[in-house]
Backbone as CSV, one residue per row, in Angstrom:
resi,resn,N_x,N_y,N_z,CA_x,CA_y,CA_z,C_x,C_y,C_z
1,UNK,0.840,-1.187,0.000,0.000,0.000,0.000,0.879,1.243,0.000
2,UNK,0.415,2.493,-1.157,1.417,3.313,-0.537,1.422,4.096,0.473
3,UNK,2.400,4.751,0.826,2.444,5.050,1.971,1.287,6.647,2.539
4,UNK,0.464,7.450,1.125,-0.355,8.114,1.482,-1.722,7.163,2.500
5,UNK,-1.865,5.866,1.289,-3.129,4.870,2.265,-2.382,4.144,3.178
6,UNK,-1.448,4.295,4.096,-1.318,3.937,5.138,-1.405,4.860,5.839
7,UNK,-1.247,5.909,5.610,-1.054,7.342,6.341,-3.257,7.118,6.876
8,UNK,-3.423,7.271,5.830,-5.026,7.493,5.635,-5.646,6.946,7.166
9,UNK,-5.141,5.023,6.372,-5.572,4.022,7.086,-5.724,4.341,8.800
10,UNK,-4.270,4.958,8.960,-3.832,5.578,10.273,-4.791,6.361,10.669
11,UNK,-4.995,7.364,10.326,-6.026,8.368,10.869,-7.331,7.676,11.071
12,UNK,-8.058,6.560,9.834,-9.408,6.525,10.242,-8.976,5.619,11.664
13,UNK,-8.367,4.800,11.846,-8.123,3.886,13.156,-7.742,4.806,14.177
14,UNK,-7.472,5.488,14.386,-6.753,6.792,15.887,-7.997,6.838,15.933
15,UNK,-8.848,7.752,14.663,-9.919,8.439,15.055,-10.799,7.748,15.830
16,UNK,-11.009,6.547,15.695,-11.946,5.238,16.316,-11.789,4.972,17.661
17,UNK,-9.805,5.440,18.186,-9.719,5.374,19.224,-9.789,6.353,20.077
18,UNK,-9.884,7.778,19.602,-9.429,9.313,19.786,-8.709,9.539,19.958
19,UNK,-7.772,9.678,19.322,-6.614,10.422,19.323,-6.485,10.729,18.087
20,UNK,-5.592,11.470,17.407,-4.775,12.518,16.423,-3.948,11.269,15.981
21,UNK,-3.536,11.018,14.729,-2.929,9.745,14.213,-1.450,9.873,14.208
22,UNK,-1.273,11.312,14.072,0.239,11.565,13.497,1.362,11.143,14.213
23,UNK,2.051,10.647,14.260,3.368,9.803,15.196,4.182,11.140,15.858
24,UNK,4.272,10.726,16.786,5.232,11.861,17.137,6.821,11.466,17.340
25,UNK,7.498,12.187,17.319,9.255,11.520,17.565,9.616,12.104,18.344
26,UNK,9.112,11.141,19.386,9.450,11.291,21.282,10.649,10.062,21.345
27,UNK,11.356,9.584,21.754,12.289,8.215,22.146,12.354,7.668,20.978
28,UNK,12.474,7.901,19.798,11.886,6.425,18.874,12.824,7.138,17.957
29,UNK,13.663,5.755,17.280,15.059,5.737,16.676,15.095,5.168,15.571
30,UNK,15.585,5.852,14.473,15.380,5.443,12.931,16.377,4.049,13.034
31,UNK,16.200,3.344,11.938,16.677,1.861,11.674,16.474,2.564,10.256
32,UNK,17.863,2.239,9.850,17.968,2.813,8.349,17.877,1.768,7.247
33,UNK,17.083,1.689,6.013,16.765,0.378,5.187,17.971,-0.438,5.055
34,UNK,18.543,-1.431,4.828,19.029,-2.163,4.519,18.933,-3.762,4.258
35,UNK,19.786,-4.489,4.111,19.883,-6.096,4.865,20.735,-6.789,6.001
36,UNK,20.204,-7.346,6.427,20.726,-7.809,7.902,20.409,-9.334,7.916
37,UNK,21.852,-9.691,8.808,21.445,-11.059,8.742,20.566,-11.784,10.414
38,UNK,19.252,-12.097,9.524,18.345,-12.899,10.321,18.752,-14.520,11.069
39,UNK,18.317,-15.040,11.924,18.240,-16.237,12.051,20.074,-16.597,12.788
40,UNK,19.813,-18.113,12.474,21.265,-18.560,13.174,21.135,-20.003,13.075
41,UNK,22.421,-20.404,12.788,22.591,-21.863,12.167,22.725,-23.107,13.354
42,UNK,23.063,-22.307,14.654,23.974,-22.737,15.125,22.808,-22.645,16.837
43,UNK,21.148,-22.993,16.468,20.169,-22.464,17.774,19.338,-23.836,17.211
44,UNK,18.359,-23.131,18.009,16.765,-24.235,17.483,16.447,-24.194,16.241
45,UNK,15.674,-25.702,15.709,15.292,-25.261,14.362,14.454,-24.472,14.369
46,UNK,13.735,-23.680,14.898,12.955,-22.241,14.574,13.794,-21.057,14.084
47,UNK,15.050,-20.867,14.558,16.298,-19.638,14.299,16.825,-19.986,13.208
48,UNK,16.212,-21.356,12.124,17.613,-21.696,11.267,16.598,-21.650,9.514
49,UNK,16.961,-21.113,9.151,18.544,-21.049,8.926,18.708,-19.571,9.145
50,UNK,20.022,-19.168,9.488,20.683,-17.970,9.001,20.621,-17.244,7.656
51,UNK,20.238,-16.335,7.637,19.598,-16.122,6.228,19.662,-13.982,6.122
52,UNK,20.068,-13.217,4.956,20.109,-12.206,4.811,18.341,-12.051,4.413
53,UNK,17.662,-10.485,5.596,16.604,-9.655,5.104,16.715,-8.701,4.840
54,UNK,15.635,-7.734,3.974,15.890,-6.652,3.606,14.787,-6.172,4.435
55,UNK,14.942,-4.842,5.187,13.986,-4.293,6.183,14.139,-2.696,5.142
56,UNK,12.910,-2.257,4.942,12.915,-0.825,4.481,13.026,-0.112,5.902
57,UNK,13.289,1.630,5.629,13.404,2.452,6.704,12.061,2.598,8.205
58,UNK,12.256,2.285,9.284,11.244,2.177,10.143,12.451,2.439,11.594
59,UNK,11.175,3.234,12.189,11.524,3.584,13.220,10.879,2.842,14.507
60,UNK,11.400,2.976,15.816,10.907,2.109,16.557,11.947,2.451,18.007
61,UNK,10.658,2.409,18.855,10.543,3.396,20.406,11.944,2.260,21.186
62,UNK,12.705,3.651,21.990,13.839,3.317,22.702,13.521,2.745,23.410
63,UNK,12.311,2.844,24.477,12.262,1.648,25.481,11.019,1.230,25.255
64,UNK,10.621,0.295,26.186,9.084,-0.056,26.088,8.159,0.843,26.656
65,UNK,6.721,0.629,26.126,6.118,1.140,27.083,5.544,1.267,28.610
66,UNK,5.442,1.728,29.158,5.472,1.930,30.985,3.885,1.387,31.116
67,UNK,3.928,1.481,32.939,2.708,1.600,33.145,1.985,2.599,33.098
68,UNK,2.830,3.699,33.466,2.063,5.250,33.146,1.604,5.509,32.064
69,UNK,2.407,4.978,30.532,1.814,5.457,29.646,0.498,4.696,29.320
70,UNK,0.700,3.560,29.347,-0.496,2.684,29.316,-1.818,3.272,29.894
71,UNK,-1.495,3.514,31.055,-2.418,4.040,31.871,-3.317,5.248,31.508
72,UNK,-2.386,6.700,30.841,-3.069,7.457,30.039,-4.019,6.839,28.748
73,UNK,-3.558,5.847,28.232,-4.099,5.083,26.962,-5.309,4.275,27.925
74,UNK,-5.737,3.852,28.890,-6.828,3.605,29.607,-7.615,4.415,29.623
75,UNK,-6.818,5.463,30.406,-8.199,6.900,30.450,-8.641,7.418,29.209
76,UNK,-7.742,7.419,28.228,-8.409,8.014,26.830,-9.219,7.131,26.105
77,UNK,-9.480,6.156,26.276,-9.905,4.992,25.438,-10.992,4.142,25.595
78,UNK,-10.534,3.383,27.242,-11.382,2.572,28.147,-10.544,0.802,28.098
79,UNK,-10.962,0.774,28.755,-10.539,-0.794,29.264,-10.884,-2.213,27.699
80,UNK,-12.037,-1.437,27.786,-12.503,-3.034,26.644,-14.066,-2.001,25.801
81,UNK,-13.920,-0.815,25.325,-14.866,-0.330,23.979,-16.022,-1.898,23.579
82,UNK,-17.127,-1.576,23.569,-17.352,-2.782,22.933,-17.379,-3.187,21.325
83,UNK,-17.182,-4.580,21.658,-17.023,-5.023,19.931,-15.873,-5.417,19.884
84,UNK,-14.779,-4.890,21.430,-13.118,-5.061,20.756,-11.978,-6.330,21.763
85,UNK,-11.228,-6.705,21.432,-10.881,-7.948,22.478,-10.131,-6.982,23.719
86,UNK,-10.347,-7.783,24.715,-10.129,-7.273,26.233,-8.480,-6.517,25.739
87,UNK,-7.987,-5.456,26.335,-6.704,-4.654,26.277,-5.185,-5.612,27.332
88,UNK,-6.019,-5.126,27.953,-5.429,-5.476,29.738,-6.016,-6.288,30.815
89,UNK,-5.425,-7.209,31.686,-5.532,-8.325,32.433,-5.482,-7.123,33.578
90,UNK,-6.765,-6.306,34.127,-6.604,-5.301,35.606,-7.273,-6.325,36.552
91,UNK,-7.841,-7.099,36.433,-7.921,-8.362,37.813,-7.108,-9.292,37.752
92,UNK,-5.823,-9.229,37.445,-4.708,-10.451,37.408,-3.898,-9.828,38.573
93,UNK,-3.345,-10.741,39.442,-2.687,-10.167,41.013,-1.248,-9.566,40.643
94,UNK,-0.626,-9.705,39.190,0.451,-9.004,38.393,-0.179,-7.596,38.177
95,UNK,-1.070,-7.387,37.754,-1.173,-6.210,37.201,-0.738,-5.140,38.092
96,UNK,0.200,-3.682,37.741,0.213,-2.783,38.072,-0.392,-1.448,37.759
97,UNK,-1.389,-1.475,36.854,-2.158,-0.230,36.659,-3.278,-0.875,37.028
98,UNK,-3.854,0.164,38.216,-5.595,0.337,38.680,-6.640,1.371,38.654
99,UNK,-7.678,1.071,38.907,-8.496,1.995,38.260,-8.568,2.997,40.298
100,UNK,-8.489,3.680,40.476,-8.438,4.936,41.653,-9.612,5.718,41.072
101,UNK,-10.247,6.190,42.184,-10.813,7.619,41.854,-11.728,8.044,40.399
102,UNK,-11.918,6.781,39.863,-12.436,6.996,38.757,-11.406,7.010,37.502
103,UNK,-9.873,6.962,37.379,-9.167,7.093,37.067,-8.080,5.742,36.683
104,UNK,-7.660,5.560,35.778,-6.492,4.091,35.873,-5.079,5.271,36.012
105,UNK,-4.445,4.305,37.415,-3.278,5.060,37.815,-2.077,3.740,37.813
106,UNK,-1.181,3.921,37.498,0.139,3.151,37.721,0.243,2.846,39.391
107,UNK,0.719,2.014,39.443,0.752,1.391,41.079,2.185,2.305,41.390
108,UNK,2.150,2.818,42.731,3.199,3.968,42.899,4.437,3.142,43.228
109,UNK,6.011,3.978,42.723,6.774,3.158,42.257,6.900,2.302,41.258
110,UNK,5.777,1.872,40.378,5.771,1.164,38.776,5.602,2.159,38.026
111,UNK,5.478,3.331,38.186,5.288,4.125,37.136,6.183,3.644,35.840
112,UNK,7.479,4.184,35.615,8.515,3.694,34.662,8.657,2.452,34.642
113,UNK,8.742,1.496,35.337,8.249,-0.196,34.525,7.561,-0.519,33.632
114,UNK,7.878,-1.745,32.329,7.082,-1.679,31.373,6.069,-2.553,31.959
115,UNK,5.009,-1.934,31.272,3.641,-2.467,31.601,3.735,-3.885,31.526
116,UNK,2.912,-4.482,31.940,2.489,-6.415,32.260,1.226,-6.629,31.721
117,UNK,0.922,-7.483,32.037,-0.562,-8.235,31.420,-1.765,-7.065,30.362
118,UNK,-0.764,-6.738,29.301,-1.348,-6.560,28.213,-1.945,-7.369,27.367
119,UNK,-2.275,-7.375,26.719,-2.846,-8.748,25.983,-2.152,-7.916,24.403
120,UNK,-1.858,-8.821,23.024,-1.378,-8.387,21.613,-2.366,-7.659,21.416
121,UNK,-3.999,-7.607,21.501,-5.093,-6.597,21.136,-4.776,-5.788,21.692
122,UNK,-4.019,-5.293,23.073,-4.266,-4.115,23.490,-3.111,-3.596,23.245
123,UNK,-1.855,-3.888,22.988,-0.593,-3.682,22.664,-0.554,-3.106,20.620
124,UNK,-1.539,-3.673,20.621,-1.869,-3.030,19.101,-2.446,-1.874,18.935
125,UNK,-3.975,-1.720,19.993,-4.477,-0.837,19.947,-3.555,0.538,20.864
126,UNK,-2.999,0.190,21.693,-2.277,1.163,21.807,-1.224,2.091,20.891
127,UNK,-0.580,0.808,20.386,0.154,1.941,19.457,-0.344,2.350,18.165
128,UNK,-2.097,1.714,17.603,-2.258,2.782,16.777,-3.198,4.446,17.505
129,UNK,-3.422,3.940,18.851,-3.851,5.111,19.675,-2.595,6.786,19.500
130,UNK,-1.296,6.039,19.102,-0.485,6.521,19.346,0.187,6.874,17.953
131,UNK,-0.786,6.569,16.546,-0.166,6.709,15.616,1.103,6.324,14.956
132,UNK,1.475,4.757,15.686,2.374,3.872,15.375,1.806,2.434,15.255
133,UNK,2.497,1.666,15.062,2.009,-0.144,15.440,3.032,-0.987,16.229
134,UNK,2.867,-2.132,16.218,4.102,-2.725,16.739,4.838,-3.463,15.954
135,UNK,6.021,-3.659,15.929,7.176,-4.050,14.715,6.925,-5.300,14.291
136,UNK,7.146,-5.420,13.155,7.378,-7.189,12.829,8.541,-7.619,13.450
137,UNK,8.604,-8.761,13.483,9.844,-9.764,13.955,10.938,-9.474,13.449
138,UNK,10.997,-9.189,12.006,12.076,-8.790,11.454,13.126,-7.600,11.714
139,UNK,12.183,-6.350,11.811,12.139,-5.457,12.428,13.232,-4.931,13.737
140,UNK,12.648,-5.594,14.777,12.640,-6.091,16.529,14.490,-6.753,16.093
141,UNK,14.123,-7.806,15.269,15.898,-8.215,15.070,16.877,-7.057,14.647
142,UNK,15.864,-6.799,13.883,17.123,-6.069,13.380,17.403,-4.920,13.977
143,UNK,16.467,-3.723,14.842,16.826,-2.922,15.623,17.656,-3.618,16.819
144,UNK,17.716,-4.712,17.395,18.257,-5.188,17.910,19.631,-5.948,18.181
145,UNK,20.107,-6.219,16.839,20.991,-7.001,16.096,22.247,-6.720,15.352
146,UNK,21.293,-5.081,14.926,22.488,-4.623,13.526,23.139,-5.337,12.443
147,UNK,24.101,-5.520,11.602,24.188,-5.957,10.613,25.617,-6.719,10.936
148,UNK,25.642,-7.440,12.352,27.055,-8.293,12.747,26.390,-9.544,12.718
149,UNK,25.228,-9.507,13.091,25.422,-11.482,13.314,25.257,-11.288,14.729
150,UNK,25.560,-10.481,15.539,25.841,-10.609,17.286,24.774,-11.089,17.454
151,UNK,24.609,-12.059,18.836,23.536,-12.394,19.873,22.809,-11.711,20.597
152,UNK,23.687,-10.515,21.159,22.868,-9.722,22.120,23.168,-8.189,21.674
153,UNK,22.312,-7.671,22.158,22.651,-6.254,21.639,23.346,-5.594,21.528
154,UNK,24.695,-5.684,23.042,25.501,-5.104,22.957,26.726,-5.344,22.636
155,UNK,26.377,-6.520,22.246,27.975,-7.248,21.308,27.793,-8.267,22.118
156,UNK,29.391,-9.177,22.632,29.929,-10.067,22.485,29.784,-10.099,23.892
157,UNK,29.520,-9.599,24.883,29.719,-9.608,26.491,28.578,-10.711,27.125
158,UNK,29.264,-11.599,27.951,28.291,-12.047,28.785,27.130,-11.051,29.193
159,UNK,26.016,-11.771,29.197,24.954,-10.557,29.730,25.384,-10.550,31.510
160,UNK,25.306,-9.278,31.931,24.898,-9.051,33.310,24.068,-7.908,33.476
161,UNK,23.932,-7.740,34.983,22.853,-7.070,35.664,23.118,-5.641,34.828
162,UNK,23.961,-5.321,34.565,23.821,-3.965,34.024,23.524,-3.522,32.302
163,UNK,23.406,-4.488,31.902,23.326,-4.588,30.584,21.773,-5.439,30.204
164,UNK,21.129,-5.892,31.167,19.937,-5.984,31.171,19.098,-7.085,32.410
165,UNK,17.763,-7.141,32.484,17.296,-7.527,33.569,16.612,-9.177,33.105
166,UNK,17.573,-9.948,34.036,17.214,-11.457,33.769,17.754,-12.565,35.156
167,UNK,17.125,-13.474,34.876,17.171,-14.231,36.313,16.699,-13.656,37.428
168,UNK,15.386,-13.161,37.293,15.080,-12.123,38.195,13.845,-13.016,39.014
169,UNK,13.502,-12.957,40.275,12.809,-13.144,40.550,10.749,-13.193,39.668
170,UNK,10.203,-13.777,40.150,8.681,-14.133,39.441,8.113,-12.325,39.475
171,UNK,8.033,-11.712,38.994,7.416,-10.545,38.893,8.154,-8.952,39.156
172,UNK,9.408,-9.392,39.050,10.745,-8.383,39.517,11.001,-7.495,38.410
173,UNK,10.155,-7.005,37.419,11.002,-5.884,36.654,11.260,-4.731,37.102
174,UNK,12.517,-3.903,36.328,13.196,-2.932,36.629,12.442,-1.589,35.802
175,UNK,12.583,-0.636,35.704,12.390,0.755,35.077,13.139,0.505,33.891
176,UNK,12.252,0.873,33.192,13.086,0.480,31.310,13.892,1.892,31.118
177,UNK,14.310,2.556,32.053,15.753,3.243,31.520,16.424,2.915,32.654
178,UNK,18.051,3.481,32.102,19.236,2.979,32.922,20.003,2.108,32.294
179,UNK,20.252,1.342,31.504,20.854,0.501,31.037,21.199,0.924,29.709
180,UNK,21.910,2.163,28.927,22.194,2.011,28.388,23.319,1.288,27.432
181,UNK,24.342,1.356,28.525,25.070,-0.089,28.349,24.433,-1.339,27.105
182,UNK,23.375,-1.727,27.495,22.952,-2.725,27.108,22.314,-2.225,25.797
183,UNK,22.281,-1.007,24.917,21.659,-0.786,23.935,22.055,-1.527,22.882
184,UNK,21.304,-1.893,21.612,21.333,-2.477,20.291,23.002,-1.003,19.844
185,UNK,23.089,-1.488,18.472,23.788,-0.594,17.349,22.893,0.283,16.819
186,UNK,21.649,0.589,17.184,20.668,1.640,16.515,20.187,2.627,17.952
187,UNK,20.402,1.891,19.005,20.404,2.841,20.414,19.356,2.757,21.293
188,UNK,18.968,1.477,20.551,17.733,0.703,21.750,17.781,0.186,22.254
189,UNK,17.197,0.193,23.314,17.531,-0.294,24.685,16.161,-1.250,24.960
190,UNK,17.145,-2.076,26.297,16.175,-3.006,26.914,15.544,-3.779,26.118
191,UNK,16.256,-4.310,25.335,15.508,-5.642,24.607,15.638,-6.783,24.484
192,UNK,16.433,-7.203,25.364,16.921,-8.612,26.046,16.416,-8.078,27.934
193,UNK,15.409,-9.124,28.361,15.384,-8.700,29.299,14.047,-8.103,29.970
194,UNK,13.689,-7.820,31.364,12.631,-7.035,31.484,11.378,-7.894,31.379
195,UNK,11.262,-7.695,29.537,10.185,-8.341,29.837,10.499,-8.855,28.082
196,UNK,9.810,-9.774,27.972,9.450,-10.112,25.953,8.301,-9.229,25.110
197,UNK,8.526,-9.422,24.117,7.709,-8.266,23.443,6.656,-8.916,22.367
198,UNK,5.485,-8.209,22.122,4.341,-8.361,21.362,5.350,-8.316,20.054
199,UNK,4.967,-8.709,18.764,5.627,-8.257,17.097,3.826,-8.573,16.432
200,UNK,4.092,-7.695,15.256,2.702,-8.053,14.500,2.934,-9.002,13.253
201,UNK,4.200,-10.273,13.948,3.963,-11.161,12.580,3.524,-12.282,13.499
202,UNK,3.350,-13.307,12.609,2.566,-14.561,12.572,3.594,-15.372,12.757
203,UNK,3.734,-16.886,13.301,4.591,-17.440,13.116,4.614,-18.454,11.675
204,UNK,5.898,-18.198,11.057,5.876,-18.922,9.510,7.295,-19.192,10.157
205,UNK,7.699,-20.850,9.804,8.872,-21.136,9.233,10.293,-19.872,8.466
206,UNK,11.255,-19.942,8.944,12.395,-19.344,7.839,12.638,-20.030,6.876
207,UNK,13.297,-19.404,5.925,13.231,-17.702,5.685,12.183,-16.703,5.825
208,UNK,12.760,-15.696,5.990,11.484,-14.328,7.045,11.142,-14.371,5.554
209,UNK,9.767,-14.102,4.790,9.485,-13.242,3.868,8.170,-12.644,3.892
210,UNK,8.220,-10.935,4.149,6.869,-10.534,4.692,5.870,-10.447,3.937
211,UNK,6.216,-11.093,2.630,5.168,-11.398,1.683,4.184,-12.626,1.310
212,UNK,4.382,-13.498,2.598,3.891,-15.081,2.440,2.656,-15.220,3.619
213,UNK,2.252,-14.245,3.968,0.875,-14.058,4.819,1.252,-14.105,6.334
214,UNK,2.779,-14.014,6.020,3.181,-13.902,8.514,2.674,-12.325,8.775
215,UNK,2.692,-11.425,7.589,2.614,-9.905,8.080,1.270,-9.225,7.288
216,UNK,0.608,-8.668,8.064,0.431,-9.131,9.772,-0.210,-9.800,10.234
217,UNK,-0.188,-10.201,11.752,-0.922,-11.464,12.230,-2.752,-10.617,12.692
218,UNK,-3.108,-11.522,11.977,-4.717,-11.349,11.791,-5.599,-11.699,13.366
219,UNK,-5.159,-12.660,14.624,-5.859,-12.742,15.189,-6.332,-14.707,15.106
220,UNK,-5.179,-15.244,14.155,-5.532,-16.968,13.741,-4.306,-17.238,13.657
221,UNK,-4.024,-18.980,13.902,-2.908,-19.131,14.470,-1.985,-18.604,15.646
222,UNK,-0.501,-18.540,14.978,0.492,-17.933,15.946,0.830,-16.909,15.996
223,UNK,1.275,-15.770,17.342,1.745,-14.596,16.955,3.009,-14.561,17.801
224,UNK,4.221,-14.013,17.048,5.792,-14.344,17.317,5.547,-13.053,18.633
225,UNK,6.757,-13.391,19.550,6.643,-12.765,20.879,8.469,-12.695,20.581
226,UNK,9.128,-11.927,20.613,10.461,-11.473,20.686,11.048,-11.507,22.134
227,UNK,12.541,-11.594,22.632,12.565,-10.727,23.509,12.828,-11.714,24.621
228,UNK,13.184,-11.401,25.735,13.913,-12.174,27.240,12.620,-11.372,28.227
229,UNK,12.485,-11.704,29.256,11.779,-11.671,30.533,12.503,-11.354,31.555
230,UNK,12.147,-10.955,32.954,13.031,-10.608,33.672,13.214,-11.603,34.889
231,UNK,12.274,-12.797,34.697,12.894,-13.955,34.813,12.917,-15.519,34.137
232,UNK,13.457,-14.785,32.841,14.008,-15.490,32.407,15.686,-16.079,32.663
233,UNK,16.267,-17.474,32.421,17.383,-17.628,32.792,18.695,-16.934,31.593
234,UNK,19.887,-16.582,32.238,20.840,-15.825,31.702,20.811,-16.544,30.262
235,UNK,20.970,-17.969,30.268,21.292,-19.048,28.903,19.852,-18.857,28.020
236,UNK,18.716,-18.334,28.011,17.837,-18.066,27.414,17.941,-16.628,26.616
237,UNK,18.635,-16.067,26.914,19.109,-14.469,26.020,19.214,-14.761,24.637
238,UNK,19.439,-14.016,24.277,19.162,-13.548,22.823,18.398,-13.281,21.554
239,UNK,19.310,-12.253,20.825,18.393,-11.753,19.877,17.081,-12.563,18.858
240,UNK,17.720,-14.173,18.799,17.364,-14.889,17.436,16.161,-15.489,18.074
241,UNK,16.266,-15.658,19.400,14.686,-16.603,20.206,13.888,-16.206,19.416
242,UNK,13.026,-17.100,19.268,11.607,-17.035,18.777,10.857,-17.751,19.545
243,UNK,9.523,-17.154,20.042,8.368,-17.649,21.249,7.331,-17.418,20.872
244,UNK,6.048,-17.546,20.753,4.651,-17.955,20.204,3.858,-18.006,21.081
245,UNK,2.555,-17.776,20.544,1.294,-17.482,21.757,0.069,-17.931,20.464
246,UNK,-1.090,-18.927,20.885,-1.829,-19.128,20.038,-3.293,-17.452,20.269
247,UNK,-4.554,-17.878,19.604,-5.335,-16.845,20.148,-5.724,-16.371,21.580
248,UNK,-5.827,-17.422,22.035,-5.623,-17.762,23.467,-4.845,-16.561,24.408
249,UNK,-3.467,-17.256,23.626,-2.831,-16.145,24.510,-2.512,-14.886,24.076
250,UNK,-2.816,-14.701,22.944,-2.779,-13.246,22.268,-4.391,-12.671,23.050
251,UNK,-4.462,-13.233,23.838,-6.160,-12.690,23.825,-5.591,-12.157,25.526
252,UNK,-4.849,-12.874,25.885,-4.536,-12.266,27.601,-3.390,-11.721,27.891
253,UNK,-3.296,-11.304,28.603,-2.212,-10.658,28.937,-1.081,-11.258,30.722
254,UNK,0.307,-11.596,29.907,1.586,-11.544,30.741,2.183,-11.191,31.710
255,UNK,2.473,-11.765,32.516,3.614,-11.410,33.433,4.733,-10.667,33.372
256,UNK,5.382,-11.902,31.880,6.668,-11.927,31.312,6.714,-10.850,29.848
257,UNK,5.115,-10.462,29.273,5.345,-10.162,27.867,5.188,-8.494,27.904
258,UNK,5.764,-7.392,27.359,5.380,-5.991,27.562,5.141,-5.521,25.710
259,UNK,5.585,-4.795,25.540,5.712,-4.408,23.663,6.356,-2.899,23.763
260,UNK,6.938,-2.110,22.622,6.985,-1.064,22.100,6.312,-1.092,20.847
261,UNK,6.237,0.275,20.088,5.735,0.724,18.767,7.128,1.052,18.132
262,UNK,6.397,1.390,17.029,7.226,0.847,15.355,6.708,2.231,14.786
263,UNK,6.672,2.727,13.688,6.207,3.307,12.827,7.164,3.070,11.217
264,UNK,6.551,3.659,10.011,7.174,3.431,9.087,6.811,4.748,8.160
265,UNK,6.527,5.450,9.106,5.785,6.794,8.597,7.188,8.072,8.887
266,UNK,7.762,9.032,7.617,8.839,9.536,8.057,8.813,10.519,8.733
267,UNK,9.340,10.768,9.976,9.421,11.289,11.469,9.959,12.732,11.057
268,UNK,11.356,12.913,9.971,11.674,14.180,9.761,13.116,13.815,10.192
269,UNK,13.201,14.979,10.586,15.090,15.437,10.573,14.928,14.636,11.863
270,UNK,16.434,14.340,11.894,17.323,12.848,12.617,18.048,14.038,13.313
271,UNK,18.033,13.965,14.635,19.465,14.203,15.604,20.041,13.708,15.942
272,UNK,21.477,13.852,16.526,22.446,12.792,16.388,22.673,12.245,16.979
273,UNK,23.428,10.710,16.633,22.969,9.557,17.506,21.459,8.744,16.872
274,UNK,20.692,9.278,15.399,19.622,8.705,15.024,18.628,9.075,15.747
275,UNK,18.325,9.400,16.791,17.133,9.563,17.318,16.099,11.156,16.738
276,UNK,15.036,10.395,15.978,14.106,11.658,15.845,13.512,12.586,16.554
277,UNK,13.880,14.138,15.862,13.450,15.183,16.657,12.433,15.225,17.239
């Protein structure tokens, strides 16, 4: 589609949710087109084969999203609109955003933690609330990955506590800043770790090709989940994992799973270091 009817597409969907469609370039860091190598020869047969993709230009948010922000996306929106699948798990004994005063507030002290028991519907609808979506798989690697082949984001280093949050106790995440240490080659952070992330592809066999019906995932079958947990074990890291959720669990929301947004819509002038003005 070109990119005026995606633009379009964008607006009639915000409007549905209220909000203004246009993306803004708050945290969120260009990934410049190229090819990158996907997969890995040398993991599960889900990672294999190792294989070169071509990702066009897309941008995509430095950390995840919080409970606070979530929480504004409650009050503007509502919990569950009818007609639409549940957002958020707010009677799960994980959850940290509650409804106060008439109001959904972040549990004090979770504010900056990425949000928990989202469900992929509400992790979608948020970021087109927000005039973005959430990345394909391909995407997520490759902001994550860069064009070495590396495992973890920040190269070649054993992971530790400062480079991201894992082996952590059952419900222990950290504030998704602080660790820059641990950023990708594009300057994103926290993506090993914390928590795993929503993607809007489907699960298909490799080679990635976003032309064989994985992009995007419709709501049938599998939907790919990226990404480490914050208790997950140290030997479970890396970029190439691939993890799955049928409707089921795209329908509820995680402990372990949080998301960021994506866009593919151009943001404008780049300041330096990549990050849009």
């Amino acid at each position: 589609m070109p990119p005026v009817g995606r633009l379009l597409l964008a607006f009639v969907a915000a409007a549905l949710l209220g909000t203004p469609a246009l993306a803004r370039a708050d945290g969120i860091m260009l990934v410049s087109a190229g090819a990158f190598w996907m997969g890995r020869d040398d993991g599960p047969p889900e990672e294999a084969p190792l294989h070169r993709v071509y990702v066009r230009d897309f941008w995509i948010e430095r950390h995840k999203v919080t409970n606070a922000e979530f929480a504004e996306f409650l009050n503007a929106t509502g919990l569950r609109p009818a007609g639409t699948e549940r957002r958020y798990d707010e009677d799960d004994a994980d959850a940290r955003i509650h409804r106060r005063a008439e109001r959904w507030v972040a549990d004090p002290g979770f504010e900056g933690h990425p949000v928990v028991e989202v469900s992929w519907f509400g992790g979608r609808d948020y970021c087109t609330w927000r005039g973005r979506r959430l990345p394909t798989e391909a995407e997520w690697e490759k902001a994550a990955r860069g064009d070495d082949k590396r495992l973890f984001p920040w190269g070649p280093a054993t992971p530790a506590p400062s480079l991201a949050v894992f082996g952590r106790a059952y419900g222990a995440t950290e504030p998704t800043q602080g660790r820059s240490g641990g950023a990708s080659p594009h300057r994103v952070e926290d993506l090993l770790g914390n928590l795993r992330e929503w993607t809007t592809s489907a699960l298909r066999p490799y080679p990635y090709r976003s032309d064989d019906g994985r992009e995007p995932y419709a709501g049938t079958g599998l939907v790919v989940v990226r990404g480490a947990s914050h208790d997950d074990p140290r030997e479970s890291l890396g970029v190439t994992r691939r993890r799955s959720y049928d409707r089921r669990g795209a329908s509820a929301g995680h402990h372990f799973v949080g998301f960021r947004c994506a866009t593919s819509e151009d943001l404008g002038e780049m300041a330096p270091g990549g990050r849009a003005r």
